[in-house]
C-alpha positions as CSV (number, residue, x, y, z in Angstrom):
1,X,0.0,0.0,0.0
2,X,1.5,3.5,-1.2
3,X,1.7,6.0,1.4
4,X,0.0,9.8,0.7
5,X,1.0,12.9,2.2
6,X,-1.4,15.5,2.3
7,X,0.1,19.0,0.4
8,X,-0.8,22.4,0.7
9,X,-2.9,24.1,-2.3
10,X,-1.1,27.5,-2.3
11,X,-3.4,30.2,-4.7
12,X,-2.3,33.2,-6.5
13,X,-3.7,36.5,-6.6
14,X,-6.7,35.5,-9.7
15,X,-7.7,32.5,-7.3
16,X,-7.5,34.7,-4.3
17,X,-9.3,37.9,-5.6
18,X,-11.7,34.9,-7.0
19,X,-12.5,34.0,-3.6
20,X,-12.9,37.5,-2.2
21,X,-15.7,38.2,-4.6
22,X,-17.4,35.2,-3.7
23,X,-17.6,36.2,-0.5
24,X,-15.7,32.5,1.2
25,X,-14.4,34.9,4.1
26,X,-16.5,36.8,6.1
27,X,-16.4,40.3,6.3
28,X,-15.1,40.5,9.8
29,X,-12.1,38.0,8.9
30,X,-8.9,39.6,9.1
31,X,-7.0,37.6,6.3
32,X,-3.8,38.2,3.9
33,X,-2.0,36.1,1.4
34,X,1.8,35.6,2.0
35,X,3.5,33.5,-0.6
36,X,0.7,31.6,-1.8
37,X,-0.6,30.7,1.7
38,X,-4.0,32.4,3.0
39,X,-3.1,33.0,6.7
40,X,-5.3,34.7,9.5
41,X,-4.6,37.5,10.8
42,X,-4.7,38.6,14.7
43,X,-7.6,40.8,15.7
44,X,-6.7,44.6,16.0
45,X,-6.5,45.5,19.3
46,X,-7.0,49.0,21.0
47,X,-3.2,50.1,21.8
48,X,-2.3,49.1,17.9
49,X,-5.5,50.5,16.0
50,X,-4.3,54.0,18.3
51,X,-1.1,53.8,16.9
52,X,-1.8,54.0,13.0
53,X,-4.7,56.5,13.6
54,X,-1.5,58.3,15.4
55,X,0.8,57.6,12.5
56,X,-2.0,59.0,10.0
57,X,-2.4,62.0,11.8
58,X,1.4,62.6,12.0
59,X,2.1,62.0,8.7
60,X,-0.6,63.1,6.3
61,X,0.0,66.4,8.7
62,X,3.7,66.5,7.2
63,X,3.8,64.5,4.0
64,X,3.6,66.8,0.8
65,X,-0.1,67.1,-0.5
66,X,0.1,64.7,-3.9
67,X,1.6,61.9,-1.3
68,X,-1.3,59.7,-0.5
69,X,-1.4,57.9,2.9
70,X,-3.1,54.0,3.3
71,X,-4.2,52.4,5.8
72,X,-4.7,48.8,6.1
73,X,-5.0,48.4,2.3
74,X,-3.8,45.6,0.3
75,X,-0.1,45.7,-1.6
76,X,0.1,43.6,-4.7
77,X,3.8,41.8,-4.4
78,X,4.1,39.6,-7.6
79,X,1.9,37.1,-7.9
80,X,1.5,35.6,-5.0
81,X,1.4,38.1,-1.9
82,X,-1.1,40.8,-1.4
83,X,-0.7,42.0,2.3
84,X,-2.3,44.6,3.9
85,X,0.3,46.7,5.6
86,X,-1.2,48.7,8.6
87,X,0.3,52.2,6.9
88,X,2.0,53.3,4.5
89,X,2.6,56.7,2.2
90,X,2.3,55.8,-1.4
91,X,3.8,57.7,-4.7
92,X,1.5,60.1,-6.1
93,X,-1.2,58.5,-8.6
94,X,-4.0,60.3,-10.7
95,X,-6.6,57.7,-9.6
96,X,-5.7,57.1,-6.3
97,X,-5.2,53.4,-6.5
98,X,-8.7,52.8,-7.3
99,X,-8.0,50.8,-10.7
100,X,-5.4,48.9,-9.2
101,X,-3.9,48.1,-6.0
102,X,0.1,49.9,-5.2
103,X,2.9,47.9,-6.1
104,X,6.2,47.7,-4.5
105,X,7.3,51.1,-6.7
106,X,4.8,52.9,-5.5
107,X,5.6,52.8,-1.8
108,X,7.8,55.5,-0.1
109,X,7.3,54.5,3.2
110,X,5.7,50.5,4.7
111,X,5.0,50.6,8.2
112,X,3.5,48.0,10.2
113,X,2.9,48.0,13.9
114,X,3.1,44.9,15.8
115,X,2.3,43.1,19.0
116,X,1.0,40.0,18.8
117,X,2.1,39.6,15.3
118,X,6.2,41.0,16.4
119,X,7.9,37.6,15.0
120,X,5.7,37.3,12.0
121,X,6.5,41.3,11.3
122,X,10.2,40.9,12.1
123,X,10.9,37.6,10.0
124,X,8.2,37.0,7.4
125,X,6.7,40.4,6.4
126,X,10.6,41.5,6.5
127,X,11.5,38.7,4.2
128,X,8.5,39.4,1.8
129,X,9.5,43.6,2.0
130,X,13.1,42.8,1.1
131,X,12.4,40.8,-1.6
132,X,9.5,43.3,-3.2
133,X,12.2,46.0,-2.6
134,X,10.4,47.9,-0.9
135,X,12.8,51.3,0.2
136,X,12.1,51.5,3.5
137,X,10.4,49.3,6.2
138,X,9.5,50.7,9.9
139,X,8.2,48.2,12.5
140,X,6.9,50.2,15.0
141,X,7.3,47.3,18.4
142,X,5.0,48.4,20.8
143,X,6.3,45.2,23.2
144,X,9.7,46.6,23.1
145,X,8.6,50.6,23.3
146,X,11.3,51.0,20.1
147,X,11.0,52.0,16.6
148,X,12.6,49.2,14.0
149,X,13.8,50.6,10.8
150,X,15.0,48.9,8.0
151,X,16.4,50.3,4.8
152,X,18.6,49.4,2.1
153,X,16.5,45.7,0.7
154,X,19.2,43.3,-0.4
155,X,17.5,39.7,-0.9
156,X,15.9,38.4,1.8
157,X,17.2,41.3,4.1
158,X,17.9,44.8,4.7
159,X,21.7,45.9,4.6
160,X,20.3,48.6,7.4
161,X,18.4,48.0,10.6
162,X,18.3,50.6,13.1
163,X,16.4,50.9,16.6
164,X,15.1,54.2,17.7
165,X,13.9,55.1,21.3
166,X,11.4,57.8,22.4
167,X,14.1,60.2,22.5
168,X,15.1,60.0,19.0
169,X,14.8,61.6,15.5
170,X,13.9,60.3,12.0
171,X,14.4,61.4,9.1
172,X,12.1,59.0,5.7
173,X,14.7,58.3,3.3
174,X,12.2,58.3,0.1
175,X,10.8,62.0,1.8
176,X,14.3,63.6,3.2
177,X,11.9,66.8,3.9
178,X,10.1,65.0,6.6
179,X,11.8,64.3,9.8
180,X,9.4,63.5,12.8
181,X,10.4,62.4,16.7
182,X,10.2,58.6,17.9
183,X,8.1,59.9,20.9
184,X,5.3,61.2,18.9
185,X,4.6,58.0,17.3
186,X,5.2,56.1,20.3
């Protein structure tokens, strides 16, 4: 008797759009697809939903006018990743997005802001970011109180990491006019 192993079926973005309209998940899920693989996402709790509507304020407030902020809206990443990144500021587009989702050359600035998902953010959604190219990557770790910021994709990585504390500056490396302080995102 030959022996089976049960596989995965991973989907791309056709099957998994496919799905969407067809209403499979409920509204209320909280799901992304990450190479292939539809995973669950944690619910949003209060602490991390205040920090992106305190990123948004912060940032709209100083990003020039034609920069458009998202929040929490998907990122096409080849064809087989479309995560939903809690924030980011997006290159200018006539259309706002709305006949087609950004692409990694249209972000400036990807942040996400993790708790309960900190070891998926740091290793996974860093992986994913560094591979898409994606210019610069700020996981704001609200267990450890510190800004992570990574810049500089090569591969699987980023050449530059750098930890900020409440008493620190930062300057975005796509907008060199903006420079905010660590505490007022914290």
């Amino acid at each position: 008797m030959s022996t089976v192993n049960p596989t995965k079926h991973l989907t791309n973005l056709d099957e998994w759009r496919r799905l969407g309209e067809a209403n499979i998940f409920p509204p209320e899920s909280r799901v992304e697809l990450i190479n292939g693989e539809i995973l669950d996402m944690a619910p949003i709790g209060f602490n991390h939903s205040g920090h992106i509507n305190r990123l948004n304020m912060l940032l709209t407030k100083l990003a020039p006018v034609q920069v458009i902020a998202s929040i929490q809206n998907p990122l096409q990443l080849g064809d087989l990743s479309e995560p939903e990144p809690d924030f980011m500021l997006l290159k200018p587009n006539a259309d706002f997005y709305s006949s087609r989702h950004p692409v990694a050359d249209d972000v400036l600035l990807l942040i996400e802001v993790a708790d309960s998902s900190l070891n998926f953010d740091q290793n996974q959604k860093l992986r994913l970011y560094a591979l898409h190219n994606i210019p610069e990557y700020w996981l704001l770790n609200l267990n450890d109180v510190c800004l992570e910021v990574y810049r500089k994709p090569n591969g699987e990585v980023y050449a530059e990491k750098t930890t900020l504390y409440s008493g620190d500056n930062i300057t975005l490396s796509q907008l060199p006019n903006i420079s905010i302080q660590v505490s007022d995102i914290m």
